[in-house]
C-alpha positions in Angstrom: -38.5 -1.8 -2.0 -37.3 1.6 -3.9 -35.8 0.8 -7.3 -32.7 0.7 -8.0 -30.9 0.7 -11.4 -30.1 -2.6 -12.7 -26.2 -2.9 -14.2 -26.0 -6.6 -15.5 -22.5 -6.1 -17.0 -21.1 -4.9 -13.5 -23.1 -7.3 -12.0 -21.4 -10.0 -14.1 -18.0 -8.7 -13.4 -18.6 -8.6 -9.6 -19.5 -12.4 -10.0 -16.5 -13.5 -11.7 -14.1 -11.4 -9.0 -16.1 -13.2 -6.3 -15.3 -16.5 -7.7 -11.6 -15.7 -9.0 -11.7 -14.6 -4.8 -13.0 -18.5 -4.1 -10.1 -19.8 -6.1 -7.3 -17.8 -5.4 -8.2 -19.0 -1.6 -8.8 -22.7 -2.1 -5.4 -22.3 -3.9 -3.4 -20.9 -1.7 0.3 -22.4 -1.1 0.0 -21.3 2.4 -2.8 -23.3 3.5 -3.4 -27.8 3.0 -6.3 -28.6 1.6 -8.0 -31.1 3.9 -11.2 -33.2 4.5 -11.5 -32.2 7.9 -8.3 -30.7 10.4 -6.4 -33.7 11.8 -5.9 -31.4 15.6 -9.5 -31.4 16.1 -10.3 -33.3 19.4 -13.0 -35.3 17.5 -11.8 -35.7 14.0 -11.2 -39.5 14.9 -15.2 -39.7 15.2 -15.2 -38.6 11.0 -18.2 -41.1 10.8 -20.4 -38.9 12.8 -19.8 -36.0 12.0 -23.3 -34.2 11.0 -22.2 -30.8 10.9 -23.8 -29.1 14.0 -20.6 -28.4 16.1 -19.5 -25.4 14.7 -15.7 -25.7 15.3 -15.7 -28.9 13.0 -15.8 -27.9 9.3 -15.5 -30.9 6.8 -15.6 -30.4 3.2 -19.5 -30.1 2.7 -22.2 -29.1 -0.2 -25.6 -28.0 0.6 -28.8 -27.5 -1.8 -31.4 -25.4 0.1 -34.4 -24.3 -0.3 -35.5 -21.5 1.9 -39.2 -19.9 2.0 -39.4 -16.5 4.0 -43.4 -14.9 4.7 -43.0 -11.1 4.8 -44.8 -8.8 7.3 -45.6 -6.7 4.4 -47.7 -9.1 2.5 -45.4 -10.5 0.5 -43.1 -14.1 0.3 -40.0 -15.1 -1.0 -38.3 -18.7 -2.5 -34.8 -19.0 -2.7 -32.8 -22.2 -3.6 -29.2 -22.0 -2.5 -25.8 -24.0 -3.2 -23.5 -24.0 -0.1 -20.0 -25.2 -0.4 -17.6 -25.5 2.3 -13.9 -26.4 1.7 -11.5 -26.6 4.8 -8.1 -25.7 4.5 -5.7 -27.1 7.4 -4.7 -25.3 10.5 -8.4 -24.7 11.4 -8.9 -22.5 8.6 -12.1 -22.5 6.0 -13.5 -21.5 3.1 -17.4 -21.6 2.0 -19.1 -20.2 -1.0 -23.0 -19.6 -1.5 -24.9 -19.2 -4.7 -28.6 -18.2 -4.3 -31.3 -18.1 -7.2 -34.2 -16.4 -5.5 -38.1 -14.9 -6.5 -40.2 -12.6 -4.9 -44.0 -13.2 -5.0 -45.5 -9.5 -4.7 -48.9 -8.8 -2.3 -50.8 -8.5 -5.3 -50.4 -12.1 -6.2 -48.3 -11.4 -9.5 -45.2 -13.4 -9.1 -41.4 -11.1 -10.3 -39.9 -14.6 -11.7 -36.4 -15.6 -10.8 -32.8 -14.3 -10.6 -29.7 -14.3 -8.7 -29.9 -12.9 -5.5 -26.5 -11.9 -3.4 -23.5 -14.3 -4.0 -20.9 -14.6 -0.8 -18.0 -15.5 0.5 -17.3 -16.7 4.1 -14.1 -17.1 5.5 -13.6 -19.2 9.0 -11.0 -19.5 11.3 -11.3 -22.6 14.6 -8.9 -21.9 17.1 -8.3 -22.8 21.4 -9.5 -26.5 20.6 -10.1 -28.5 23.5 -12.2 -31.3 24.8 -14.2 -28.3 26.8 -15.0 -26.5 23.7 -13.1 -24.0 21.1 -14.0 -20.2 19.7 -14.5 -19.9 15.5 -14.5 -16.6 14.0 -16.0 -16.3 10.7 -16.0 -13.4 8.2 -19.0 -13.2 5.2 -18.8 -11.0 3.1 -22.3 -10.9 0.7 -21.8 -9.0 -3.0 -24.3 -6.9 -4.6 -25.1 -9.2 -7.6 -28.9 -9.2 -7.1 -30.0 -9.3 -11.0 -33.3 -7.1 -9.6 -33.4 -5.1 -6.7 -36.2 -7.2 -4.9 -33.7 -10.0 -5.3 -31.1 -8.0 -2.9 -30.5 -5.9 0.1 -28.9 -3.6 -2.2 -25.8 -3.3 -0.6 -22.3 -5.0 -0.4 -22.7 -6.5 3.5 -20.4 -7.6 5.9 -21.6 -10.6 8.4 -18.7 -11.5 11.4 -19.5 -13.9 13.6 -17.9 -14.6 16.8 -18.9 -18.4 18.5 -18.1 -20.1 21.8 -18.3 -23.7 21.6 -18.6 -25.7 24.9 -18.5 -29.2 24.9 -21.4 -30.2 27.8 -20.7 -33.4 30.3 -23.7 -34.9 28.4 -22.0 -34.5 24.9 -24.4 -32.2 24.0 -23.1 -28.8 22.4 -23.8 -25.3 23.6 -22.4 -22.7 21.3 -23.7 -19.1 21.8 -22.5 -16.4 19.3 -22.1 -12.6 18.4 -23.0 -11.9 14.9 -22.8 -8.1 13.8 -24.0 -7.4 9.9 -23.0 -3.6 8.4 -23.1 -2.7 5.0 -19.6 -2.2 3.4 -21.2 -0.3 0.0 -24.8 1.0 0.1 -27.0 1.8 -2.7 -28.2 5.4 -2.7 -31.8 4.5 -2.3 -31.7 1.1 -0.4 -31.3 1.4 3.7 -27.9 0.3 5.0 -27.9 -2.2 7.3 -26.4 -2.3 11.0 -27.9 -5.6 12.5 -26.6 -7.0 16.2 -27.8 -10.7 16.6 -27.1 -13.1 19.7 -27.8 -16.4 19.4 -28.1 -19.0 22.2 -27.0 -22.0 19.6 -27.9 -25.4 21.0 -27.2 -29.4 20.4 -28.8 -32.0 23.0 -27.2 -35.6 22.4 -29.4 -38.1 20.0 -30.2 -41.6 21.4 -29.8 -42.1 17.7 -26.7 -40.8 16.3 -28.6 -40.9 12.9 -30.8 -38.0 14.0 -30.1 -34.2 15.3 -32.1 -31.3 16.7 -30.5 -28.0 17.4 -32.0 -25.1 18.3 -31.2 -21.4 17.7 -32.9 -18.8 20.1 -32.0 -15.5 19.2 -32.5 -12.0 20.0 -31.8 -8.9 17.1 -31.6 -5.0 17.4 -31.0 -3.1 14.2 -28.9 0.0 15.0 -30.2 2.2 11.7 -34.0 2.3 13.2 -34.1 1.2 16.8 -35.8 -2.4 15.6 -36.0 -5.1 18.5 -37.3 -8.4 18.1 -36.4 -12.2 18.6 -36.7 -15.1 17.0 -36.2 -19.2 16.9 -35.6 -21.9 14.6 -35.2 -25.3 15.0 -33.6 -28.2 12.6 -34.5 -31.7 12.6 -32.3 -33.8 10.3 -31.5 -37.6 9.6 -28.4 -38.7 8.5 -29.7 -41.4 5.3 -26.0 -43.3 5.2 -23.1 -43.1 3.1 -23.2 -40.8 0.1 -22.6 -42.0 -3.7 -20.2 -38.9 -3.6 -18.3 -40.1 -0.8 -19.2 -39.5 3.7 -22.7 -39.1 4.7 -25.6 -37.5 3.2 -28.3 -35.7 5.1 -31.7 -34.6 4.7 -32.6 -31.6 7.5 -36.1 -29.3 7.9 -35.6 -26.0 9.5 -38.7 -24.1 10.6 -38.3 -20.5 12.5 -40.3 -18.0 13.8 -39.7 -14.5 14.6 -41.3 -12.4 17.5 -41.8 -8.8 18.4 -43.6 -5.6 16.9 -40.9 -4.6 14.8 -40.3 -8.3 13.5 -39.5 -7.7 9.5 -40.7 -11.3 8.7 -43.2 -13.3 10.2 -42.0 -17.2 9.8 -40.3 -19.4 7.7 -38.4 -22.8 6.9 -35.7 -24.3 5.1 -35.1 -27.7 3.5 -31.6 -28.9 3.0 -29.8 -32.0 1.4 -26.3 -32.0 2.4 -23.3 -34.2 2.1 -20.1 -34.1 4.3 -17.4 -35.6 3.9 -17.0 -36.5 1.1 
């Protein structure tokens, strides 16, 4: 990637406005602060809730770690804090923190360093027992503490999703996700990415397991890129959490297709609570 000029103390400040953001939000007189939303048409099932039906947000935390094998040679590690607060009327409010390193072709590692802190902001609303719509809104800061560590640009991700409820209680939720840059750097491409993604939950014999999987197809508008994709997440729900609900331990491998692909594969393993 070009090099880009590093500016720790605006880096910093951008941080602390993201966070004051997170506050200001989770604090606001307008909204309740709520486990999960009391209208939801399955918030009586609270025990079994494991956080694949999109239009159910519970207060959760995630610790990922996420591996990503480059087309150019080159890998990345990233370990990422995910916390999702609801706030009543089907609204939500989620914050990530990623630490990530870059390992370069020629084998020499770059070392660690915050990568691009966000925001994301959900709203669930048309609940029935058929199915619902969520809108989401992330918003992904330039706080990269090294350019490898970024995309370089303030980034806008909105998500549109259409949850149907299935006869067989499985879920099929596919979704329009458009990323554009809101602030690009003057040497770092800006991004205009269309993703559709054919979300999908089969009902578990077991209620402690759950598969989904995520079949998606991608076109990025800056350089006529088309390729496709799919991951899949296997996780067990391992009982009640010493912090309160249920504590889960998911694996998440995915696999991108096509000539202009701009990874090859990769995988993600999570430890999440909700509900607590």
């Amino acid at each position: 990637m070009p090099p880009l000029p590093t500016q720790p103390c605006w880096h910093s400040v951008k941080i602390l406005a993201a966070l004051s953001f997170l506050s200001l939000a989770a604090l606001s007189p307008t909204q309740v602060l709520a486990d999960e939303d009391p209208a939801h048409p399955r918030a009586e099932h609270q025990a079994d809730d494991n956080g694949t039906d999109p239009t159910r947000v519970s207060r959760s935390v995630q610790v990922k770690y996420e591996h990503i094998a480059y087309r150019a040679g080159f890998s990345s590690d990233t370990l990422r804090l995910w916390y999702t607060q609801p706030l009543g009327n089907g609204y939500s409010v989620g914050f990530k923190l990623p630490v990530t390193q870059v390992d370069l072709p020629n084998g020499n590692g770059s070392g660690s360093g915050l990568g691009d802190v966000s925001i994301l902001a959900g709203k669930v609303f048309g609940l029935t027992k058929e199915g619902g719509h969520v809108l989401q809104a992330e918003v992904f800061f330039d706080t990269a503490t090294r350019p490898e560590l970024g995309a370089g640009n303030s980034v806008l991700k909105a998500t549109y999703v259409r949850a149907l409820f299935l006869e067989n209680h499985a879920i099929f939720a596919p979704s329009f996700v458009q990323s554009v840059s809101l602030l690009s750097g003057a040497d770092r491409p800006k991004v205009n990415l269309t993703t559709v993604d054919f979300y999908y939950v089969p009902k578990m014999e077991d209620p402690r397991n759950l598969v989904t999987f995520d079949p998606n197809l991608n076109y990025n508008w800056e350089n006529g890129n088309r390729f496709a994709g799919l991951a899949v997440t296997l996780g067990r729900n391992i009982g009640p959490s010493p912090f309160g609900g249920n504590h889960f331990v998911l694996v998440k491998p995915a696999v991108l297709v096509g000539g202009d692909r701009p990874n090859k594969w990769g995988g993600e393993l999570t430890y999440k609570v909700i509900g607590f």
